[in-house]
Each structure stands twice: as C-alpha cells, then as structure tokens.
N, C-alpha and C positions, 0 to 999 in steps of 0.2 A: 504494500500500500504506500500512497505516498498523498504529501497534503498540499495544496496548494493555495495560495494567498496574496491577492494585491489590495490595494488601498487607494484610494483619490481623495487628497485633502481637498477641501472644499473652500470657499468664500468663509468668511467669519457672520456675511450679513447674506448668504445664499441659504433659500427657502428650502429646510428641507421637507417639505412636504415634499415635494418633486420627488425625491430619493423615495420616501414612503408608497407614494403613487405608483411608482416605477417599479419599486417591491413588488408592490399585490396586480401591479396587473402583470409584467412579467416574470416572476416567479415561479409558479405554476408549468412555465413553458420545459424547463429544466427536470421537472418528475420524470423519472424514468429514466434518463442519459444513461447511455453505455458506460459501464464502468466505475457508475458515480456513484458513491457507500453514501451520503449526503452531502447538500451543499445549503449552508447558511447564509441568507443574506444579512447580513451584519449594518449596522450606520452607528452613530456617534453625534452628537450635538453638543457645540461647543457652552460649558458650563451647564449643562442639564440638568436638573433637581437630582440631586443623590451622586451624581457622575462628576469627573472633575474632566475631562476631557478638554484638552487644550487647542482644539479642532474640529469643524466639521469632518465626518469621515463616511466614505460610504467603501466599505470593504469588505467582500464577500470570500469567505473561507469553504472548502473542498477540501471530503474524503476522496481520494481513487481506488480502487481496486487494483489497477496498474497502469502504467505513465501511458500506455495507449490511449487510456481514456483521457487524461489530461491533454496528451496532444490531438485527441479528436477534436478537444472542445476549444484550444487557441485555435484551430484552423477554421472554426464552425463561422456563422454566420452571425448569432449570439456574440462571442468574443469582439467580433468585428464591429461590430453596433455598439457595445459599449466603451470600448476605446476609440470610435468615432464622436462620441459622444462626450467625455470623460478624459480622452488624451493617453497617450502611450505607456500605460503604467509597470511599473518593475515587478516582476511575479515571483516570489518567493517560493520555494518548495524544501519541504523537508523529508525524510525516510523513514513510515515510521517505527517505531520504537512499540508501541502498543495503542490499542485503540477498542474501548469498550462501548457498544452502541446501545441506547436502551429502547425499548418499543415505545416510548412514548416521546420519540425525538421533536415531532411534528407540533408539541406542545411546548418549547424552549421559544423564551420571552428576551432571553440574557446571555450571552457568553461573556469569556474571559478570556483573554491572551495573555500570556505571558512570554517571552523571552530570556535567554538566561544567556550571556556567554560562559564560553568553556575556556576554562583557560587550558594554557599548553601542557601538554602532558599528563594532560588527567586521566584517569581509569575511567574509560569509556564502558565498560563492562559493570561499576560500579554507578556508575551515572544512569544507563541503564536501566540498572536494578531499581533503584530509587525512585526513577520517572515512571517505569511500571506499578509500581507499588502508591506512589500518588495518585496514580490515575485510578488507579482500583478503590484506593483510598474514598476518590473522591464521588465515585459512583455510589458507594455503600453509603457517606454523607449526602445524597441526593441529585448529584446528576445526571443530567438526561444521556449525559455523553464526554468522556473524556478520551483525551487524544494524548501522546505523548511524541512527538518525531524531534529529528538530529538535521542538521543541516552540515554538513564539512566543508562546504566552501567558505561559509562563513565563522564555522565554529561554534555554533550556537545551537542551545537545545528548546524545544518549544512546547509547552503545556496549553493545551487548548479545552476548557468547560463550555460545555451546556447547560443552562438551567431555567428552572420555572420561576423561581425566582432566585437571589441572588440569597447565598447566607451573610450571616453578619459580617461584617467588614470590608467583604470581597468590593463595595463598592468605589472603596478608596484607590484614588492613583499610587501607582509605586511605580520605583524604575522599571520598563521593561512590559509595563503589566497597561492593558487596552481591555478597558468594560464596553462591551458594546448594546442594543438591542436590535433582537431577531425580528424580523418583518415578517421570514418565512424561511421553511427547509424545505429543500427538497429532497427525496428517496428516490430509491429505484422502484 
C-alpha cells in the first residue's frame, strides 16, 4: 500500500464554501477507483473555532492498494481538473508501515496529520514497531482509521487519524501535526 497527499494553501480571505461545494458535489465521483483502500477529502480554515490552522487548506489524502492505482488517478481526468483549477501541486507519498481500516470510515468528521522527521541512523525497525503499535493504539481509542507510512526521500515518518470526533486535545496545533475536517470519503 502506499498513501498519497497534496495540499493547496488557499487565500487567507478565499470563500471556503467553494472547497465545501466542490466536496459534496465531486466526491462521490471517486467511490469505487481502482485501487483506492479510501480517499479523504480533507480542508482547513484559517483560525476555525477549536482549530489553530494557520491556513486555508484544501488537501485531500489517499489509501492505494498499489502505486498503479495512484498513477491511474495522476493521469485520470479528475487529477487534471483539479490542478487546473488549484495549480500544480507537490504530491507526497509514503510506504506504508501499517494501516487499520474501520467499517464505519464513511462517518469520519476529523482527521489528523502528523509528520515526524527521522533522524539519521535510527532503527527503522524500531520506529516501525512503534508506528504500528500507535496506530493500533489509536483505533482501540476510537478511530475510524489509522495509517502509519515512511517516506525515505525525505526521511520522515507519517501518522494519519480518522475520527468522528476529535479526543481531547488532539485539536491543538503542534509541530508537524494538521487537524483537518472531512467533507467526505471515498471507498471502493
């Protein structure tokens, strides 16, 4: 499996309704994609009740089953439409590490990003361990869905939640860490 991830910061004074719109009518179009374990559409509003986001964001995050499917969907018609739309954005992918799905994806209100750098020479087998063990972790504490993956171009490891609602704290910004709300998921 592998995940994939872009972002388009936005205007500080751009309406995101648009983005909202643009969720729920095209959203839906993505059920079913070859390949596709789910794909989150994710946004952010700059300073939002409870959220500290320091940005409009509209960033939608992808499971694959395999890199075929992510490169059906950069070449697809979709992909094209929103970087026409949006601008040529940088896509992030990582490998992943583990990744726990729960039947009730389609009901996730919230996720959460994290990023972590790796520094050099770590026990990658230990990091690992740990990132699977969160994600497990964090499913038996309620979510809908956790993701674990490694990126080696960059060195950096990524913890991705699902949730119906957020638990305590989770709303706070930290280094590395993007609260977002879910518009919609798509499944296969």
């Amino acid at each position: 499996m592998i995940t994939m991830q872009y972002s388009f910061v936005l205007p500080a004074d751009y309406d995101m309704a648009i983005i909202e719109r643009r969720i729920r009518d095209k959203g839906p179009l993505l059920d079913g994609f070859p390949r596709l374990r789910f794909k989150a559409y994710l946004s952010a509003r700059k300073q939002d009740d409870g959220f500290t986001s320091t940005e409009n964001l509209y960033a939608p995050f992808y499971l694959w089953d395999a890199v075929e499917g992510l490169d059906a969907f950069l070449a697809s018609p979709a992909f094209a439409a929103v970087s026409r739309d949006f601008g040529w954005p940088v896509v992030r992918t990582g490998m992943v590490w583990h990744a726990e799905l729960g039947p009730d994806l389609g009901e996730a209100r919230f996720a959460r990003r994290e990023i972590v750098s790796i520094p050099p020479y770590s026990d990658l087998g230990s990091l690992r361990n740990d990132a699977v063990a969160n994600a497990q972790a964090a499913v038996r504490g309620g979510a809908l869905a956790a993701v674990a993956a490694f990126d080696p171009t960059g060195w950096t490891m990524l913890q991705f939640r699902l949730w119906r609602a957020l638990p305590d704290g989770q709303e706070r910004k930290a280094e590395g860490v993007q609260t977002y709300r879910v518009g919609h998921v798509s499944r296969p």
